[in-house]
C-alpha positions as CSV (number, residue, x, y, z in Angstrom):
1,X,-46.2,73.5,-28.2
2,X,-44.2,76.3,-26.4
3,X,-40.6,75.0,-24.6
4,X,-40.0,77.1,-22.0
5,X,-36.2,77.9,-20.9
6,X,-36.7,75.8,-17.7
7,X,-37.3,72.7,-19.9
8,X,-34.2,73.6,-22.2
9,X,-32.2,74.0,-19.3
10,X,-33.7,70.8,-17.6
11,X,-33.2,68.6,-20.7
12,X,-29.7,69.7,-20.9
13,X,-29.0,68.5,-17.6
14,X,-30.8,65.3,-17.4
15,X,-28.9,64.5,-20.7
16,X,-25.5,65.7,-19.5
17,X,-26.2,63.7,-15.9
18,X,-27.3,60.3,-17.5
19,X,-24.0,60.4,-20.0
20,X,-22.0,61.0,-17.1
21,X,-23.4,58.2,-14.7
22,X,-23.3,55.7,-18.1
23,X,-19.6,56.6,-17.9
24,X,-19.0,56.4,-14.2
25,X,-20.6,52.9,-14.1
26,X,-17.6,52.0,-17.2
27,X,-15.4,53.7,-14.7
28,X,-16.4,51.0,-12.1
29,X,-16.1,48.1,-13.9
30,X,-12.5,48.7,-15.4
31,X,-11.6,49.7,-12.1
32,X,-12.7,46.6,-10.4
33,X,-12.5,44.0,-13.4
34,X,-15.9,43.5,-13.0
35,X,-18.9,43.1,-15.4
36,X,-21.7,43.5,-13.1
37,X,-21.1,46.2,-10.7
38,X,-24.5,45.5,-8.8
39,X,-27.0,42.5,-9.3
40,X,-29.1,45.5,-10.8
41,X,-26.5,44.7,-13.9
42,X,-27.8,41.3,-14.6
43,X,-30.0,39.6,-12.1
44,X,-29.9,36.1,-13.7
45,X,-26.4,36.0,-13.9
46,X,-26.2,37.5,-10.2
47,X,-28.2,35.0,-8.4
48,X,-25.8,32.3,-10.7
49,X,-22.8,33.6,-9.6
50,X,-23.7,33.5,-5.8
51,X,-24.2,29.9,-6.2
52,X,-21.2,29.3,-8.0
53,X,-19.4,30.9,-5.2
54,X,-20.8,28.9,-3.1
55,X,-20.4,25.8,-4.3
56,X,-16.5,27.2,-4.8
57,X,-16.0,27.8,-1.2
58,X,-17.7,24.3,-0.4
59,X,-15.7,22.8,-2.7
60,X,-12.5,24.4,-1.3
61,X,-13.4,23.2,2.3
62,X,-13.7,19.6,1.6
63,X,-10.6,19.9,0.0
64,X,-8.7,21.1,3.6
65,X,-11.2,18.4,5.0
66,X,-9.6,16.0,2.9
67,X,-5.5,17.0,3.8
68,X,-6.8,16.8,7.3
69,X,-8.2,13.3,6.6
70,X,-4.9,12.3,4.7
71,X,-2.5,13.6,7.1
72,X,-4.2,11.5,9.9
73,X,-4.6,8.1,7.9
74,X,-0.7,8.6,6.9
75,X,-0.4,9.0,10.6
76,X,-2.0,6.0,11.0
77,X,-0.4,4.2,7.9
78,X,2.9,4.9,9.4
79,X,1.9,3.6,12.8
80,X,0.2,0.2,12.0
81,X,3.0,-0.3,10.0
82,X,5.4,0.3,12.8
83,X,3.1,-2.3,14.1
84,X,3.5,-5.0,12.0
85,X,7.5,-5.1,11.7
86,X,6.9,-5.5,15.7
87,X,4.6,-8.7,15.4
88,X,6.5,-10.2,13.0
89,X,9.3,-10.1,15.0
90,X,6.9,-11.4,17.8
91,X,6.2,-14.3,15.9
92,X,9.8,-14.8,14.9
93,X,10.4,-14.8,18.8
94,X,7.7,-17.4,19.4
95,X,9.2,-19.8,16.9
96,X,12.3,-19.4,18.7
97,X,11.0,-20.0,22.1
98,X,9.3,-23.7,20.7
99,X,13.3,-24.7,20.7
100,X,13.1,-27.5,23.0
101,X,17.2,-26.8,23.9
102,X,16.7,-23.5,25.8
103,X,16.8,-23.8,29.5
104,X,14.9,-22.1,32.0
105,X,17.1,-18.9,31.9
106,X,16.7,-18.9,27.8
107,X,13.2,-18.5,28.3
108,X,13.4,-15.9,30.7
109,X,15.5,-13.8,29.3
110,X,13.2,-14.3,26.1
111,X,10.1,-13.7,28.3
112,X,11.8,-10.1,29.0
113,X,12.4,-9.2,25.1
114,X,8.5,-9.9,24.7
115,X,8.0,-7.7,28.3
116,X,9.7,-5.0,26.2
117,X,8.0,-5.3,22.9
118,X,4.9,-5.4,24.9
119,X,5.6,-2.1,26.3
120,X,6.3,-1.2,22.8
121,X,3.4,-2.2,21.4
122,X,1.5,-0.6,23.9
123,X,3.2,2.9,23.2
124,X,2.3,2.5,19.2
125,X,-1.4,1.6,19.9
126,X,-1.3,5.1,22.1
127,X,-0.4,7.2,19.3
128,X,-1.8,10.3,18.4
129,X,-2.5,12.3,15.4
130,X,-1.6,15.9,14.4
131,X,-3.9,17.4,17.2
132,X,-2.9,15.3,20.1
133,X,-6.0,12.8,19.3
134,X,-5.6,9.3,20.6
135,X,-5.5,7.3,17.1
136,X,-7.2,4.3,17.9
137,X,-9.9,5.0,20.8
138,X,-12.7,5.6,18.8
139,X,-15.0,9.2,19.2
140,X,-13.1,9.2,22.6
141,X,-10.1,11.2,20.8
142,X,-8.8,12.8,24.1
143,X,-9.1,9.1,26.2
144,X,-5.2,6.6,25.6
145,X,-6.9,3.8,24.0
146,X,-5.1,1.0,25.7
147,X,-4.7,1.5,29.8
148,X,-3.5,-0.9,32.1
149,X,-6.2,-1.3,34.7
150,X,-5.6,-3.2,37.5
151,X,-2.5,-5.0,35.4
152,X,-4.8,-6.0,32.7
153,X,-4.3,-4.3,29.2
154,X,-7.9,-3.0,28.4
155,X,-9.8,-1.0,25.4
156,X,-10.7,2.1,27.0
157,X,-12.2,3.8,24.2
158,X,-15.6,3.5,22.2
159,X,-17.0,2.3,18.9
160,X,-17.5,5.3,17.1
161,X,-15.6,6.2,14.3
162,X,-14.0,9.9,13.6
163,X,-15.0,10.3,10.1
164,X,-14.1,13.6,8.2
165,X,-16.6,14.9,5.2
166,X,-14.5,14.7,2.5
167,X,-17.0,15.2,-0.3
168,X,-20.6,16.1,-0.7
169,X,-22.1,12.9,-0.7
170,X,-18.8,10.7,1.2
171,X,-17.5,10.4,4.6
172,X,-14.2,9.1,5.7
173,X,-12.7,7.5,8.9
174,X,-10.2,9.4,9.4
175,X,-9.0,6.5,12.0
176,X,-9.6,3.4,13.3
177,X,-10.9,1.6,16.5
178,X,-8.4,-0.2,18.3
179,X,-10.3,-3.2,19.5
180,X,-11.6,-3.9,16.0
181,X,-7.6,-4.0,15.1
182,X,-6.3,-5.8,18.1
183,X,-9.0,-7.1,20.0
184,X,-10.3,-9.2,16.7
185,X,-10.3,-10.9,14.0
186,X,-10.2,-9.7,10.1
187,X,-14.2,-10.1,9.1
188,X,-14.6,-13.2,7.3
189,X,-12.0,-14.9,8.8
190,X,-12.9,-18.6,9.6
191,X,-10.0,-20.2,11.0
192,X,-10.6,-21.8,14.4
193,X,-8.1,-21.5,17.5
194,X,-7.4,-23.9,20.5
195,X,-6.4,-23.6,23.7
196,X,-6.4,-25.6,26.8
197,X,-7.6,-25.9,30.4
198,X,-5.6,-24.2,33.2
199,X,-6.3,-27.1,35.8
200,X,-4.9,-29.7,33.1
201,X,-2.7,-32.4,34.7
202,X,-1.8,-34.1,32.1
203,X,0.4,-34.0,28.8
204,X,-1.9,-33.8,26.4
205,X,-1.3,-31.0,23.3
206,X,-3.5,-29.5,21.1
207,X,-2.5,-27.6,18.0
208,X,-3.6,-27.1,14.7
209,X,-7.5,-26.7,13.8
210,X,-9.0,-27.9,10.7
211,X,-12.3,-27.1,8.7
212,X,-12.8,-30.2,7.1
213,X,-15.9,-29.5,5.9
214,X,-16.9,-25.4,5.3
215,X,-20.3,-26.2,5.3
216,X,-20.5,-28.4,8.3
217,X,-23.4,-28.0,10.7
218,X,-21.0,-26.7,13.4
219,X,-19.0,-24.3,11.7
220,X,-18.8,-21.5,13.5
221,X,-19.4,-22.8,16.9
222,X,-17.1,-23.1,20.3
223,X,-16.3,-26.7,21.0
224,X,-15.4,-27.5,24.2
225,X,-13.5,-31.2,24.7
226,X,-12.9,-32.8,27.2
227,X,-11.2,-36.3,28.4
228,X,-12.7,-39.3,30.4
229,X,-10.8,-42.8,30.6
230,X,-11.5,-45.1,27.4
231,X,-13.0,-48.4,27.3
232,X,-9.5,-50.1,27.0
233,X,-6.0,-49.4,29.2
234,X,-4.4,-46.5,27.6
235,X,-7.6,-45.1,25.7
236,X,-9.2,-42.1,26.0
237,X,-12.8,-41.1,25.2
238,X,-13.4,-37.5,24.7
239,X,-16.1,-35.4,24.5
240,X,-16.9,-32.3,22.3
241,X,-20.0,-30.0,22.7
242,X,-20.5,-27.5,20.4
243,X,-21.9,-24.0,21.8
244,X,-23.4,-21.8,19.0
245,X,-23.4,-17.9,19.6
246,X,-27.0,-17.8,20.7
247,X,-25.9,-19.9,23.4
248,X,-27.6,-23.6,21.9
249,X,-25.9,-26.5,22.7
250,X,-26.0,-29.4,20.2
251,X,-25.7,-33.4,20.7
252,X,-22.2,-34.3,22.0
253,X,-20.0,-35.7,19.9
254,X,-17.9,-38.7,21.1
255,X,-14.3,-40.4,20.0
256,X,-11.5,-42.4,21.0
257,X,-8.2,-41.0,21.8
258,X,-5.0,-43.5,21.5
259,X,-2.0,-42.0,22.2
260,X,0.5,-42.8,19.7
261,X,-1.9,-43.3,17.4
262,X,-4.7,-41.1,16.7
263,X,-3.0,-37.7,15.4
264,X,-6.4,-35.5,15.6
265,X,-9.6,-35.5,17.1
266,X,-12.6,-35.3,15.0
267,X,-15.0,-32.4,17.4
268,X,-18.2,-33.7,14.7
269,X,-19.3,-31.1,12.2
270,X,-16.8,-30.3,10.4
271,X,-14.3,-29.3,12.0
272,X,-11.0,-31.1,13.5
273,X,-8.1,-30.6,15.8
274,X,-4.4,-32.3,15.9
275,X,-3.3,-33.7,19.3
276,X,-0.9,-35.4,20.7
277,X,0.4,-36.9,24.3
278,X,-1.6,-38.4,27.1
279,X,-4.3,-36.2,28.5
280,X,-5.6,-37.8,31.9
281,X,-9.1,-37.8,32.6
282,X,-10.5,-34.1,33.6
283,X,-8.3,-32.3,30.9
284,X,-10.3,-29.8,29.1
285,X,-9.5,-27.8,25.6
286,X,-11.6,-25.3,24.0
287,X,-11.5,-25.1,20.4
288,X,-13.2,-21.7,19.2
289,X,-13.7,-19.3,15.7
290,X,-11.1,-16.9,15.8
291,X,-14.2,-14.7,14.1
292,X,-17.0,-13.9,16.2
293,X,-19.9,-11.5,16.6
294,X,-21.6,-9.7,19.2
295,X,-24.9,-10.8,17.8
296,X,-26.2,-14.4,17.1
297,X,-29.2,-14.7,14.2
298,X,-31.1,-18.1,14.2
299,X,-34.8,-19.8,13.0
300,X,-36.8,-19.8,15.3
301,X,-39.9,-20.6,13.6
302,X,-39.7,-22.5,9.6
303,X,-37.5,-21.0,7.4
304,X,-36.5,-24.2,5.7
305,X,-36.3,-22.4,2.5
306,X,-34.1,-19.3,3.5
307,X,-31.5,-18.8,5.9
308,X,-29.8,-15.9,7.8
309,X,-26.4,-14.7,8.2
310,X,-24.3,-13.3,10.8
311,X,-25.7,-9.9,12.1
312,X,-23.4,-6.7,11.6
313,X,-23.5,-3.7,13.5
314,X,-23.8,-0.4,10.9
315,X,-23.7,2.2,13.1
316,X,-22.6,1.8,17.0
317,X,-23.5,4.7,17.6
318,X,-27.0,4.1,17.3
319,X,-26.7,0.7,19.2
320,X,-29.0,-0.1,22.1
321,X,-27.5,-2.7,24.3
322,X,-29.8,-5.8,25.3
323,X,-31.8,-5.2,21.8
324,X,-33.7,-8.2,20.7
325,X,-34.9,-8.2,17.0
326,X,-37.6,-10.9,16.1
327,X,-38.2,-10.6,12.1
328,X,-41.3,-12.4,10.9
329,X,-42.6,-12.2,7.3
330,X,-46.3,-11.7,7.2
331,X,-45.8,-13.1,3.4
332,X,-43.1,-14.3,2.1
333,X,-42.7,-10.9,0.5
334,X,-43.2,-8.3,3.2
335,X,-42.0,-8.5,6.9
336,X,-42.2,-7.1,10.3
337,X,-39.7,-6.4,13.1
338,X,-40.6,-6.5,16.8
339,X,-37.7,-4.8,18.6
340,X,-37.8,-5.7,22.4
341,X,-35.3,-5.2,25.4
342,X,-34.9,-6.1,29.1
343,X,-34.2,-2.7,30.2
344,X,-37.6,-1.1,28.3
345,X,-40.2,-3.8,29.4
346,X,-43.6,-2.9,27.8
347,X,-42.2,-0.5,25.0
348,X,-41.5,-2.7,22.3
349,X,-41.2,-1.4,18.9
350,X,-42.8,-2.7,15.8
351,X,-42.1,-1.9,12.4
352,X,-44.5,-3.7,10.0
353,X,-45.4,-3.6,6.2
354,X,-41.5,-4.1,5.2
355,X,-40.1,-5.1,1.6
356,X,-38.9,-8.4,0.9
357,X,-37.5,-9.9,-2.4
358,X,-37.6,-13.5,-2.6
359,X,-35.0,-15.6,-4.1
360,X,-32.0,-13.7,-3.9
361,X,-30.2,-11.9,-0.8
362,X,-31.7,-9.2,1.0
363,X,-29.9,-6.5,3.1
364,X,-32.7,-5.9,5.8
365,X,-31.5,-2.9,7.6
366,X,-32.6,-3.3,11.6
367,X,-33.3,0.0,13.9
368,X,-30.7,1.2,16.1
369,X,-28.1,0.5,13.6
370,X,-27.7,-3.3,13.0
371,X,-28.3,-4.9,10.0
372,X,-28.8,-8.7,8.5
373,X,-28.7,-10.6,5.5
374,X,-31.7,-13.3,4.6
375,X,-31.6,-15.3,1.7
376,X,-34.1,-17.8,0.3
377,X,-37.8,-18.0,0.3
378,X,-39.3,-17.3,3.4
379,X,-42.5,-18.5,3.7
380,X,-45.6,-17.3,6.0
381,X,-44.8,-16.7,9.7
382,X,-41.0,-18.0,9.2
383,X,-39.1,-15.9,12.0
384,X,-35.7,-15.4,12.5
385,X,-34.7,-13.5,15.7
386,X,-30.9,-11.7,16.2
387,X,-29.8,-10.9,20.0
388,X,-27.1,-10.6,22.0
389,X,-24.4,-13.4,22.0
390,X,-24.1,-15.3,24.6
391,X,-21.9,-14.9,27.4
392,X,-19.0,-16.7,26.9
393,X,-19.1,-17.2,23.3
394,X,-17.7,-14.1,22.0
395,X,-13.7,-15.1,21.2
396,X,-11.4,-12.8,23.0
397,X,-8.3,-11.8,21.1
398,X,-6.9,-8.8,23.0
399,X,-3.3,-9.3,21.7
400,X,-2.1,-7.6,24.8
401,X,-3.8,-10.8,26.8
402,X,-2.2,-13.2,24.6
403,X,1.8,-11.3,25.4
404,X,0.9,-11.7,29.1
405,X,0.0,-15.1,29.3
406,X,2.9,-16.1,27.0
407,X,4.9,-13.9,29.4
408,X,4.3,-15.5,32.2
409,X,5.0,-18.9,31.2
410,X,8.3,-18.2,29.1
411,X,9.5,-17.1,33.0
412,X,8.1,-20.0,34.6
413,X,10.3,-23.0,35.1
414,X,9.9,-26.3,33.1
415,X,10.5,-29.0,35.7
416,X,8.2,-31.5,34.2
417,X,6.3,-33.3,31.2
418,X,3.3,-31.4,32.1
419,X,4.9,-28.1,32.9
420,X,6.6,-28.2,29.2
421,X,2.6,-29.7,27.8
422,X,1.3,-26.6,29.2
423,X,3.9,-24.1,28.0
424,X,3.5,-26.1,24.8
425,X,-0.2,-25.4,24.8
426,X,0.3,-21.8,25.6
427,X,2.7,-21.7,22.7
428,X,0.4,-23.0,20.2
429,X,-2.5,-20.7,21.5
430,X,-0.1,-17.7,21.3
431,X,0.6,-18.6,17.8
432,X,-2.6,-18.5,16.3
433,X,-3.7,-15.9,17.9
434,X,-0.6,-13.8,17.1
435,X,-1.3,-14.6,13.4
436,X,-5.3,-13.8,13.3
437,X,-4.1,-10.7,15.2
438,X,-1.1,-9.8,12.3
439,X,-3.8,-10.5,9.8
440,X,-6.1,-8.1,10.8
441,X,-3.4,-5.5,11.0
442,X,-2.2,-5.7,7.3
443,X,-5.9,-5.8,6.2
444,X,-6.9,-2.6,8.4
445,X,-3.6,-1.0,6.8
446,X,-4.9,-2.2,3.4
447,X,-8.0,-0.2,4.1
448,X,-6.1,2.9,5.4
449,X,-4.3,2.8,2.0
450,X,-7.7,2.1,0.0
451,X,-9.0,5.4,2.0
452,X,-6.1,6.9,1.2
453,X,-5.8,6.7,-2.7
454,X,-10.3,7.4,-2.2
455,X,-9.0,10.9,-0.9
456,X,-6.3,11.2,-4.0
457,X,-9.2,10.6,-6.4
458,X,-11.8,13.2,-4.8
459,X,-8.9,15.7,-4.8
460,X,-8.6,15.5,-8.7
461,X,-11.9,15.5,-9.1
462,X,-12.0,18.1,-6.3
463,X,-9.6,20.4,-8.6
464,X,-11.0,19.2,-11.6
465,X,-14.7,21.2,-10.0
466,X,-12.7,24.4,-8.7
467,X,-11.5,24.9,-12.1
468,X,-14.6,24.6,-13.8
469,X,-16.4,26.8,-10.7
470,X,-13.5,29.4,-11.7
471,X,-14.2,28.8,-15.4
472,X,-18.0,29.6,-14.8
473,X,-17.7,32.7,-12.6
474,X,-14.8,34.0,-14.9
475,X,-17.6,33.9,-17.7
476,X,-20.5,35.3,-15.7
477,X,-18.6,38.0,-13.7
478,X,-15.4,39.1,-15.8
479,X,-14.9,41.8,-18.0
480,X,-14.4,42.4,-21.5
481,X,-11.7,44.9,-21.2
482,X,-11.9,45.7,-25.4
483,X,-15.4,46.0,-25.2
484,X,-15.6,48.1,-21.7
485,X,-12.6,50.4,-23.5
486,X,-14.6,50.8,-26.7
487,X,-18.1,52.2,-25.1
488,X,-16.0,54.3,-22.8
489,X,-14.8,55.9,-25.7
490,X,-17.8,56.2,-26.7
491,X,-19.5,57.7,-23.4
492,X,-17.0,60.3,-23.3
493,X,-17.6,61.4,-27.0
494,X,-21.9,61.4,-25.7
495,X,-20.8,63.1,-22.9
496,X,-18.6,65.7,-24.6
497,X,-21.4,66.1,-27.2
498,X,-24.6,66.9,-25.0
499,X,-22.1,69.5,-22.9
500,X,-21.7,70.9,-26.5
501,X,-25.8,70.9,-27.2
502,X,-26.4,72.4,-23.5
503,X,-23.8,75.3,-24.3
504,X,-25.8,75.6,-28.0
505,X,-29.0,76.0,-25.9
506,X,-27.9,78.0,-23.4
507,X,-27.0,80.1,-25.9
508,X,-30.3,80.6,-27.6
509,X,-32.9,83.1,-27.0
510,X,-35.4,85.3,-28.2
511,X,-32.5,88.5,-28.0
512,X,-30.4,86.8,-29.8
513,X,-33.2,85.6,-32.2
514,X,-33.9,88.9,-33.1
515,X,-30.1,90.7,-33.6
C-alpha cells in the first residue's frame, strides 16, 4: 500500500502525543500521591473507595457524638454525685432530729439547715450541661426542671429522654429525667412506706414495714388502716383495706391492737407494719409500695394458667394518655389487642393475628409505646387488660415534698404527746422516703457510669474501624512511589524515542531517496 507523508507525519504525532499524556498522567499521580487520578483509573476500586470514605467520615462523627455524650453524662456524674453527699447528710440530719433532748429552738434551727440544703438541692437538680441545657428536664432542655409553683416544688419538664447516636446501630441518653430520679423509686424496688393521717388525735406511731411473705396476695397494694375502739377497755380494732393499682378493693382485713403489747399490725397478705402508742378511734395510716406504676395490668377473663406483670412504658414519647389495652388470645398461641380511649370514642384500634409462645415469658410489645410481660399458658379467650392507675394509687415521692413537710414540723413546737406522735410520724415517713429516694440516686449514677464505660468501648472499637477504613483506602487509593518512578523512567525514554522516529521520518523522502 502507498503511505502518504500526511500519514507519516500524523503517526508521528499521535505516537509522540499519547507518550506524552502516558507521562503527564505519572506526573499527576506523584504529584498528588495518588493512584487513581480519575475513577476512569479503576472504576471498581473508585466506587470502593467512595464508600470507605464514607463510612470514615460516619465513623468520625459518631465519634464527636460520643465526646459530646461523655462530657454531658460526666456532667451529670459529677452532679448526682454532688447529690448524694447532700442526702446523706440529710439523713444524718434526720437521725439527729429523732433526739428526744432537743427543744423546740433545736429543732428550729435544724428545720433551717434542711431549708438550706433544700435550696441546695434544688440548685443541683437545675444544673445544666455544656450548652446551657437543663440536665434533668427531659426533651425540654431549655425549661429548669424543678420550679416552685405556687410554693410547691414541681417537675416541670417531660418524659423524653436526650439520647445522642453514638454508634450505627446504639443510642445513648445523654441525661436523665428528673422525676424518674427524684420523684421515684429505683425499678424493682419493693419496700413499702407508711405514713399517717393529718387529722390524727391520738399517739399512735407507725414505723417500719415488713414483707412477710413476697408472694402474698397483696403485695403490691396501698393499705389503708384505720382505728375503731376494741371489744375490751384499752383495745383497738383496726382495719386495713388493700387498694390495688387498678383501683380494686379487696376483703378488709381485721386485728386487735393492745397497746403495750402488740408491736405490729398484721395489714393481711403479706405484708406487716410495727406500731406503737395509743391511737384513738378515727386515726388513719396509709401503708403504700414505695414502687409504683402508671399502669395497672390484671385478668379480667381466665387466665388461671398465666399471669401478667407490671406494664412498662418503652417509649413516652409515643404515649397516648387515657389508653386502654385489652389483650385476648384467640388461641393460646396467637393474640389480639383492642386499644380503646375516652378521648377517641368509636376509633378503637385492633391488632389481631399476634405471636404467642406458651410456657415461658413473653415480651408483648403494646402500640403507642408500652409494653407487658405474660407468662404461662393462656388459654382461649383469657384476657388481660392494662390501663391507667388509679387515682390515688400512684406513690408520690417528690423528695422536695418530703423536705417541706419535714420542714414544717422540725419548726413547729412540741407541746404535747400527740404533737411529738405526729412529728414522730413525720419522722419515720421522711426516713423512708429519703432512703428509697438516695437509692435511686446511686443506681441512676450506676447507670450514668455503665453508659459511660458503653461510650469508652464504642470509642476503641470506634478507632479500632477508622484505622482499618484508613488501612483500606491507603491500599485502594495510594501510590506506589518505586513503581510510579520506574514507568516514568520509562515514559520519558518512549517519549524521547518516538521524538527520535518522527525526526527519522521527517527526514525521509523521495529527494533524499534518490541522492
Amino acid at each position: 500500500m502507498r503511505i502518504s507523508s500526511t500519514l507519516f507525519f500524523q503517526t508521528g504525532l499521535n505516537s509522540i502525543n499519547a507518550q506524552q499524556s502516558d507521562l503527564m498522567h505519572i506526573y499527576q499521580q506523584l504529584g498528588s500521591g495518588q493512584r487513581m487520578v480519575t475513577p476512569a483509573d479503576d472504576p471498581l476500586a473508585a466506587a470502593q473507595a467512595i464508600n470507605i470514605s464514607q463510612a470514615q467520615t460516619m465513623n468520625a462523627r459518631f465519634a464527636k457524638n460520643r465526646d459530646v455524650a461523655n462530657q454531658n453524662l460526666g456532667i451529670e456524674d459529677n452532679t448526682l454525685g454532688s447529690i448524694n453527699v447532700l442526702m446523706q447528710n440529710l439523713k444524718t440530719e434526720l437521725i439527729y432530729a429523732g433526739n428526744g433532748t432537743l427543744s423546740d429552738a433545736d429543732r428550729a434551727t435544724l428545720g433551717n439547715v434542711l431549708s438550706n440544703a433544700r435550696e441546695n438541692l434544688l440548685g443541683l437538680v437545675n444544673a445544666t450541661d455544656g450548652s446551657g441545657q437543663y440536665l434533668f428536664s427531659g426533651a425540654k432542655g431549655d425549661t429548669a426542671a424543678y420550679q416552685d409553683v405556687n410554693g410547691k416544688i414541681v417537675y416541670m419538664g417531660d418524659a423524653g429522654q436526650r439520647k445522642i447516636q453514638a454508634d450505627q446501630t446504639r443510642q445513648i441518653a445523654s441525661s436523665d429525667v428528673g422525676s424518674d430520679i427524684f420523684d421515684r423509686a429505683a425499678p424493682g424496688t419493693t419496700s413499702y412506706l407508711t405514713s399517717a393521717g393529718a387529722a390524727n388525735a391520738g399517739t399512735g406511731v407507725i414505723s417500719t414495714p415488713m414483707i412477710m411473705d413476697p408472694n402474698g396476695t397483696n403485695i403490691g397494694k396501698i393499705f389503708n388502716v384505720t382505728f375503731v375502739a376494741g371489744p375490751n377497755p384499752g383495745e383497738f380494732t383496726y382495719t386495713a383495706i388493700a387498694k390495688d393499682p387498678a383501683g380494686g378493693t379487696d376483703s378488709p382485713h381485721t386485728g386487735v391492737y393492745i397497746p403495750g403489747t402488740t408491736a405490729s399490725l398484721d395489714l393481711g397478705g403479706g405484708v406487716q407494719a410495727n406500731f406503737s402508742g395509743v391511737p384513738v378511734p378515727g386515726d388513719g395510716f396509709v401503708v403504700e409500695p414505695a414502687s409504683s406504676s402508671d399502669y395497672a395490668a390484671s385478668k379480667t377473663v381466665g387466665g388461671a394458667d398465666a399471669a401478667i406483670s407490671s406494664p412498662e412504658v418503652s417509649d413516652y414519647s409515643k404515649v397516648r394518655s387515657g389508653d386502654v389495652y385489652q389483650i385476648k388470645f384467640d388461641t393460646n398461641d396467637k393474640y389480639t389487642v383492642t386499644i380503646s380511649n375516652p378521648a377517641f370514642p368509636g376509633q378503637d384500634i385492633v391488632i389481631g393475628d399476634q405471636k404467642f409462645v406458651p410456657g415461658r415469658e413473653n415480651t408483648l410489645q403494646l402500640p403507642h409505646g408500652m409494653q407487658v410481660k405474660i407468662s404461662g399458658e393462656p388459654a382461649i379467650n383469657d384476657t388481660f387488660v392494662v390501663k391507667p392507675s388509679a387515682v390515688g394509687s400512684k406513690t408520690d415521692l417528690n423528695i422536695f415534698d418530703t423536705l417541706d413537710g419535714l420542714i414544717a414540723a422540725l419548726k413547729t413546737p412540741l407541746a404535747t404527746d400527740e404533737q411529738q406522735a405526729a412529728f414522730q410520724n413525720t419522722l419515720n415517713t421522711a426516713m423512708q422516703r429519703l432512703d428509697v429516694n438516695y437509692n435511686n440516686v446511686l443506681t441512676v449514677r450506676a447507670s450514668v457510669g455503665a453508659r459511660m464505660n458503653e461510650l469508652d468501648g464504642l470509642n476503641a472499637n470506634g478507632a479500632m474501624r477508622s484505622l482499618s477504613y484508613s488501612g483500606q483506602l491507603k491500599q485502594l487509593e495510594d501510590l506506589d512511589y518505586y513503581s510510579a518512578s520506574t514507568q516514568l523512567q520509562l515514559r520519558t525514554a518512549a517519549l524521547e524515542a518516538a521524538a527520535l522516529a518522527f525526526r527519522k521520518i521527517q527526514s525521509t523522502s523521495l529527494f533524499n531517496m534518490n541522492k
